[in-house]
C-alpha positions in Angstrom: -15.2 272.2 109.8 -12.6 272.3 107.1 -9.0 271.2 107.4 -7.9 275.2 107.2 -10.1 276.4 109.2 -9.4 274.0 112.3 -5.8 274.9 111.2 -6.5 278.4 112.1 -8.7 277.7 114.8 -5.4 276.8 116.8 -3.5 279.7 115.0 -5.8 282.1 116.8 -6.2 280.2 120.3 -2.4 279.7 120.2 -1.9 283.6 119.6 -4.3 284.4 122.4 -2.5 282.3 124.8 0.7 284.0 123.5 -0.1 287.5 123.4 0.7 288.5 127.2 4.1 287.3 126.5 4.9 289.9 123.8 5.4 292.2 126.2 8.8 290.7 127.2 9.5 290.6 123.7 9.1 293.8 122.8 11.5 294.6 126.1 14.1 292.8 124.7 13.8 294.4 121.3 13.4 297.7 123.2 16.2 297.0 124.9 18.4 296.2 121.8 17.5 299.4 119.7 14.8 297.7 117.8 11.9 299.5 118.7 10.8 303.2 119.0 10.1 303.8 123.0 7.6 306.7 122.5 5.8 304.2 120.3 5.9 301.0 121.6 2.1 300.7 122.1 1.3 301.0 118.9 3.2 297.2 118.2 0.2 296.4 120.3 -2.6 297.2 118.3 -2.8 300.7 120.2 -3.3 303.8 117.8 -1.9 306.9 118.4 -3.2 309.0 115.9 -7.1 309.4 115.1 -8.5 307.3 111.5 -8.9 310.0 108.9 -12.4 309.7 107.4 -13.3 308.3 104.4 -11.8 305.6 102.6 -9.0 304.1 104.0 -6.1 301.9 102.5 -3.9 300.1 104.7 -0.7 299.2 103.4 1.8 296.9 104.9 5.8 296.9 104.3 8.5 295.2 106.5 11.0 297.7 106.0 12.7 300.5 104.5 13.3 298.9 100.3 9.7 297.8 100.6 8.7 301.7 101.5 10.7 302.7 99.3 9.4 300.7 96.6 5.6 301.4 97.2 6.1 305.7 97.9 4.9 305.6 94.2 1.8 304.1 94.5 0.9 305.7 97.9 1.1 309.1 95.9 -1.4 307.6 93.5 -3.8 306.8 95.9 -3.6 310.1 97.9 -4.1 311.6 94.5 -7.4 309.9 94.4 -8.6 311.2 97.5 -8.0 307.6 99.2 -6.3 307.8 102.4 -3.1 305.9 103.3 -1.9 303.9 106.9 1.1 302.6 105.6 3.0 300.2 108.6 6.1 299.1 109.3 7.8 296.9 111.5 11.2 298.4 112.0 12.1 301.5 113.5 14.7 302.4 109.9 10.9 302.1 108.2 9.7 304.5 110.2 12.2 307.1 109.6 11.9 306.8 106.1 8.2 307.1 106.3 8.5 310.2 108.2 11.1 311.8 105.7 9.3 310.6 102.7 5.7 310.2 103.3 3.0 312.7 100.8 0.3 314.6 102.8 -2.8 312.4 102.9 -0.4 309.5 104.2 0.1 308.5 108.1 2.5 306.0 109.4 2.0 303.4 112.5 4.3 300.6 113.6 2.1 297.1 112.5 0.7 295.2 115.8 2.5 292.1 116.4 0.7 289.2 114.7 -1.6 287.8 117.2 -5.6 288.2 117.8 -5.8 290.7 120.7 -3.3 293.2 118.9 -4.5 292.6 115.1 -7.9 293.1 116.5 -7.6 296.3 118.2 -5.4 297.6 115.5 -8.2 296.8 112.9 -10.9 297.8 114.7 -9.4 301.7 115.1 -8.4 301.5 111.3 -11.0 299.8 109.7 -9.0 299.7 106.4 -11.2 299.6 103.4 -8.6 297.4 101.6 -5.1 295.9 102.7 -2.3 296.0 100.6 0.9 293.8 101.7 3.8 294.6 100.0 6.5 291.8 98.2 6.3 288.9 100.4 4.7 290.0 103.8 2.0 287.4 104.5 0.9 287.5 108.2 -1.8 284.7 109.0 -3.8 286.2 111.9 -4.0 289.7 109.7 -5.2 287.7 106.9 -7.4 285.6 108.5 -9.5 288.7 110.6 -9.5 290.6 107.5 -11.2 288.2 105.5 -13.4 287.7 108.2 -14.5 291.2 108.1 -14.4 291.1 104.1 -11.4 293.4 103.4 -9.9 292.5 100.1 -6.5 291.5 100.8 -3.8 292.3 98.0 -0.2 291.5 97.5 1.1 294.2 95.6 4.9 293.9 94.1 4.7 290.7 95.4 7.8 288.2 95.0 8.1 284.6 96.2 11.7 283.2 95.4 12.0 279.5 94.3 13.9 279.0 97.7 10.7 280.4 99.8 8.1 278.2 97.1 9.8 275.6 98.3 9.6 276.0 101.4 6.1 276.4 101.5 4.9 273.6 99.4 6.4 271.5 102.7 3.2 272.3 104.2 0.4 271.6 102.1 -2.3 272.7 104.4 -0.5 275.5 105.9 0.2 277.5 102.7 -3.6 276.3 101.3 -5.1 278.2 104.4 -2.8 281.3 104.3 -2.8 281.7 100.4 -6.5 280.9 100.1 -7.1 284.2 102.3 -5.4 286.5 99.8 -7.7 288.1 97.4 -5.3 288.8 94.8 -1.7 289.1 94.0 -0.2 292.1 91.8 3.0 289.9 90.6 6.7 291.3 90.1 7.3 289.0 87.6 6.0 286.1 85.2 7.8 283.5 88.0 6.5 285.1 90.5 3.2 284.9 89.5 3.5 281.1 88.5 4.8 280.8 91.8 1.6 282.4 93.9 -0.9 280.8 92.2 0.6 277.3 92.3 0.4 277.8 96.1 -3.5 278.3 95.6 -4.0 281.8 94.8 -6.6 282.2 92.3 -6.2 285.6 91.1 -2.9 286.7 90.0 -1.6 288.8 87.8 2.0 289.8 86.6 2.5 293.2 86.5 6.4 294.1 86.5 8.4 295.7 89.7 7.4 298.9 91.3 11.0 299.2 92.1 11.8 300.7 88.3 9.0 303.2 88.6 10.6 304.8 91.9 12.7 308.2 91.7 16.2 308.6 92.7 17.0 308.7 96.4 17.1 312.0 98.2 19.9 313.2 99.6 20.7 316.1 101.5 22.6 318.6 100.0 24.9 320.0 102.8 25.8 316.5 103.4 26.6 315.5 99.6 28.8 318.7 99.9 30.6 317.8 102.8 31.4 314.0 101.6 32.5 315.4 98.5 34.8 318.0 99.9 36.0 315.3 102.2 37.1 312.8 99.8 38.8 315.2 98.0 40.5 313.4 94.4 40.5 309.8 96.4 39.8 306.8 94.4 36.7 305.7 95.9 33.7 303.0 95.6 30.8 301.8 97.8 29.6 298.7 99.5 25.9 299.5 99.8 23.3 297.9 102.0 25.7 295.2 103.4 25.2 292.2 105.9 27.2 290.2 108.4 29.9 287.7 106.3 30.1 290.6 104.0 32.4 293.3 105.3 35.3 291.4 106.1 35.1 290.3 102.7 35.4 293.9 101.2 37.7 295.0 103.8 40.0 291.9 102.3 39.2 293.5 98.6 40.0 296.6 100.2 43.6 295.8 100.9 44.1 294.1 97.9 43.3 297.4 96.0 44.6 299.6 98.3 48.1 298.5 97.1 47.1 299.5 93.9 45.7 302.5 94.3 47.1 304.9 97.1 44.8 306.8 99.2 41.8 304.6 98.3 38.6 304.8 100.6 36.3 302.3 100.5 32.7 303.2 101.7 30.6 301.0 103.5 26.9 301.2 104.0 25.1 298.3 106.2 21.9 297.2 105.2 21.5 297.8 109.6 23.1 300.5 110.7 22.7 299.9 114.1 25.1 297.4 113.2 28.2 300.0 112.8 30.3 299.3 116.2 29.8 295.8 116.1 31.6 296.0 112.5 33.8 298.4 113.8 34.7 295.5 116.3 35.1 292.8 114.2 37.4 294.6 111.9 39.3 296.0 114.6 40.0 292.1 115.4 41.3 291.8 111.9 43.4 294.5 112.1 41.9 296.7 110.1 40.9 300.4 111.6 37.3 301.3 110.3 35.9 305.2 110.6 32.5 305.5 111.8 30.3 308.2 110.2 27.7 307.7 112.9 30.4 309.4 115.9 31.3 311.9 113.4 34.3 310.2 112.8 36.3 312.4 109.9 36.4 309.9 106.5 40.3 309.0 106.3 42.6 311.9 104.9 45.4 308.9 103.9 41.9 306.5 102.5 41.2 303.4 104.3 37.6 302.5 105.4 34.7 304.6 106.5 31.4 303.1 107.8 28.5 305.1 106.7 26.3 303.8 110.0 23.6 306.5 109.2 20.0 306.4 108.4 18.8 307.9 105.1 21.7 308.9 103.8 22.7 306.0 100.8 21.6 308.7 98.0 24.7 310.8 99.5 26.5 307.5 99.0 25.5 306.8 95.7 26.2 310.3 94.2 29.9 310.3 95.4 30.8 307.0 94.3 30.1 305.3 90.8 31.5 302.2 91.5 28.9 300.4 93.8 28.7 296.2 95.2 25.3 295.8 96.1 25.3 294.1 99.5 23.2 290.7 100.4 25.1 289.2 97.1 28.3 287.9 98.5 26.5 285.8 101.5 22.7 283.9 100.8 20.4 286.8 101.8 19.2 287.0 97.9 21.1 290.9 97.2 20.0 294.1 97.5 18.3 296.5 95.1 20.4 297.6 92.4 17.4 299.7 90.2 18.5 302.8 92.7 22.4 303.5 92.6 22.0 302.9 88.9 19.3 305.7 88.4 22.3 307.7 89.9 24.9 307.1 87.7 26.5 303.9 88.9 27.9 301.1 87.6 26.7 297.6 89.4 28.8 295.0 90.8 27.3 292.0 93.0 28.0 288.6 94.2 26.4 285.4 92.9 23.5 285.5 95.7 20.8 287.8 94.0 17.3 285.6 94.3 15.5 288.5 95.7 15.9 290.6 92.4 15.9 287.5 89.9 13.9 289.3 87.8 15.9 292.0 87.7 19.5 291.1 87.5 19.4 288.4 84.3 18.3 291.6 81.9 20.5 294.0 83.9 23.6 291.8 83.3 22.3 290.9 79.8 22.3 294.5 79.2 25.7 295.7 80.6 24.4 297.7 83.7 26.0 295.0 86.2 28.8 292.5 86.5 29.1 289.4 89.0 32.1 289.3 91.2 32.4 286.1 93.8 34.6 286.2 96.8 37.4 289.6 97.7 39.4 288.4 95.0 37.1 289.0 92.1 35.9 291.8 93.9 38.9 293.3 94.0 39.3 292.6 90.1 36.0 294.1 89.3 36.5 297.2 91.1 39.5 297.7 89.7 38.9 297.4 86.1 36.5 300.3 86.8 38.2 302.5 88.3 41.1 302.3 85.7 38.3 302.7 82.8 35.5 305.7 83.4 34.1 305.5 80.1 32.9 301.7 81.1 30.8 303.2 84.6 29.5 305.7 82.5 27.9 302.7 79.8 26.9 300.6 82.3 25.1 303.2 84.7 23.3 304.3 80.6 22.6 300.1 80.7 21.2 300.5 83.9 18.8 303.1 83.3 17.5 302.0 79.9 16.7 298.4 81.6 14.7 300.4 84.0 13.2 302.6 81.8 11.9 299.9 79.6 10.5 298.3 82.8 8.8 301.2 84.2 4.6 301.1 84.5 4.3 298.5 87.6 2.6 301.8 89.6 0.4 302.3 86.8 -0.5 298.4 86.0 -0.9 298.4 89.9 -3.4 301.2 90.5 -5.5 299.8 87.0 -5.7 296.1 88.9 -6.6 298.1 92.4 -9.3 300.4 91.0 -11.9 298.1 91.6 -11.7 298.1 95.5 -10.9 302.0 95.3 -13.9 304.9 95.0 -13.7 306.5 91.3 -11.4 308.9 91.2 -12.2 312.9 91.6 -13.7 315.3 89.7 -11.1 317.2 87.4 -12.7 320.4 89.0 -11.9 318.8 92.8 -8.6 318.1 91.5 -7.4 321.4 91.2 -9.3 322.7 94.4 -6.3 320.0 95.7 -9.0 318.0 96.8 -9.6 316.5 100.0 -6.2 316.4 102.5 -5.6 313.9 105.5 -5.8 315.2 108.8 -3.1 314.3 111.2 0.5 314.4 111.1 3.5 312.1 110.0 4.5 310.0 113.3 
């Protein structure tokens, strides 16, 4: 028996002896907001919706930029008659799944990694081909896959130098879980080094799905009543923020504020669960915070309103052209800043952007976004915006010239996928519509 495989061997009898205790876990996460209560089962392998027939692609994202990021390509496949599962872990995911999901697409929350669940969730499915999305590698789900034969692609995949790293620790580890995946569909040229010097053996580089995406939605009676709301006020947006970040714009905050009367900052947490304990930690400070989520009115003298909501950052990013993409000012690697500037917005972020490094060196290169370190700077960056509309409006045209010219990952994607997918239909089936997926968005 090989060194990997008696690794795994104790991956899987570990899991088994674990599974029974997921239950408390998923109580706990239950408990704390973190899981949907009508569908709780399904993080156990257990379906709740019947497998459509036909070919089936399962495809696997952690959260809601990951959906996001892949909606594209799942409209390409249901195009081609292929049917889609598309998981998620969180419960965000799953409301942007149901919002944003084409017919011929289901959604199900992914079974916690561990034999018993992956198991039953496979056998329901049985998924022609599994796509993971970015940098969601799960060991078990690899492992029975490839057991079974399913080819098992990374597509948009991104491995940061911090995360290489960390894997080439464990030589034996990452040679058993990157010798399972089939193929990796690369975001970039680094990335792609990066994968294969872990042991993959096919991998190609085929640019970012995230520049082939369309704008956000966003609803228009709400865009109407934010507009109305702020009125004339100077205004600009924290998007997609995490803890260690708002106390840091809510100190940039005041330092504008004295500049600019009747400023309101907008804040949009990467969580929004997270809104009251924000709420609670800037109330500490001294520093009163509105909270969209209890219909708290945005502040008629400015001052700080949390937009806690789900779904609602392309309201966000249509009312404010000034925009700090969260994740940047703290190490969580930043946020992506492809969509505020396909809405008109000029970038700002903090020094902490390894999750979009290749995105960020030709977006600064080209103008579309400037790096601001600590409130201070912050404050200083914001502020030369607002005093100078002409400079949003050329860095927002930056921004959306460096996407354009990046655009084509979807279409690189589907060319690298076609030869685990059935041939595509008959122009004459085509315009019958073709064949639809049966079963409703959960």
């Amino acid at each position: 028996m090989t060194a990997d495989a008696v690794l795994y061997a104790g991956w899987r009898g570990l899991s088994r002896v674990l599974a029974p205790a997921m239950r408390f876990l998923l109580a706990r996460r239950l408990s704390r907001g973190k899981e949907d209560p009508d569908r709780i089962s399904e993080r156990r392998g257990y379906a709740s919706l019947p497998r459509p027939e036909g070919p089936l692609v399962w495809i696997h994202c952690a959260s809601v930029g990951e959906t996001n990021a892949v909606l594209p390509l799942i409209g390409r496949l249901v195009a081609r008659n292929v049917s889609v599962l598309l998981t998620t872990t969180t419960v965000t995911g799953s409301r942007v799944a149901a919002k944003r999901l084409p017919d011929g697409a289901i959604h199900q929350f992914a079974p916690i990694d561990v034999v018993p669940f992956v198991t039953r969730f496979l056998g329901h499915w049985q998924p022609t081909l599994a796509l993971f999305v970015e940098s969601e590698l799960w060991p078990i789900a690899l492992d029975e896959l490839s057991r079974t034969g399913v080819p098992r692609v990374v597509v948009n995949g991104r491995m940061s130098k911090r995360s290489a790293r960390g894997w080439s620790r464990f030589p034996l580890v990452h040679r058993a879980i990157f010798g399972r995946i089939t193929q990796v569909l690369a975001q970039s040229a680094d990335d792609r080094d990066r994968f294969a010097a872990l042991g993959v053996t096919a991998v190609q580089d085929v640019g970012n799905m995230k520049y082939d995406g369309g704008p956000l939605p966003a609803d228009p009676a709400a865009l109407e009543a934010v507009r109305a709301a702020l009125g004339e006020h100077p205004r600009w947006l924290a998007a997609s923020t995490h803890p260690g970040e708002e106390a840091q714009i809510a100190e940039a905050h005041r330092i504008l504020a004295a500049r600019y009367p009747g400023l309101v900052t907008l804040i949009a947490p990467r969580h929004p669960e997270r809104g009251p304990a924000i709420k609670a930690e800037l109330a500490n400070a001294g520093i009163a915070v509105a909270l969209r989520s209890e219909s708290e009115p945005i502040p008629s003298e400015g001052g700080l309103y949390l937009a806690d909501t789900m779904g609602e950052l392309g309201v966000f990013y249509r009312v404010a052209t000034i925009v700090l993409m969260g994740g940047s000012l703290v190490e969580k690697g930043g946020q992506n800043p492809i969509e505020p500037g396909r809405l008109g917005c000029a970038v700002v972020t903090g020094p902490h952007t390894d999750n979009f490094a290749a995105v960020y060196p030709s977006l600064i290169a080209a103008g579309g976004a400037v790096v601001a370190d600590g409130p201070a700077a912050l404050a200083e960056k914001v502020a030369s915006l607002i005093d100078d509309p002409e400079a949003v409006e050329a860095m927002a045209e930056a921004g959306a010239q460096v996407a354009h010219a990046q655009s084509g990952a979807v279409e690189r994607s589907m060319a690298a996928l076609a030869r685990y997918l059935p041939p595509p239909p008959e122009p004459a089936a085509q315009a019958n519509g073709g064949r639809r997926v049966a079963g409703a968005v959960r």
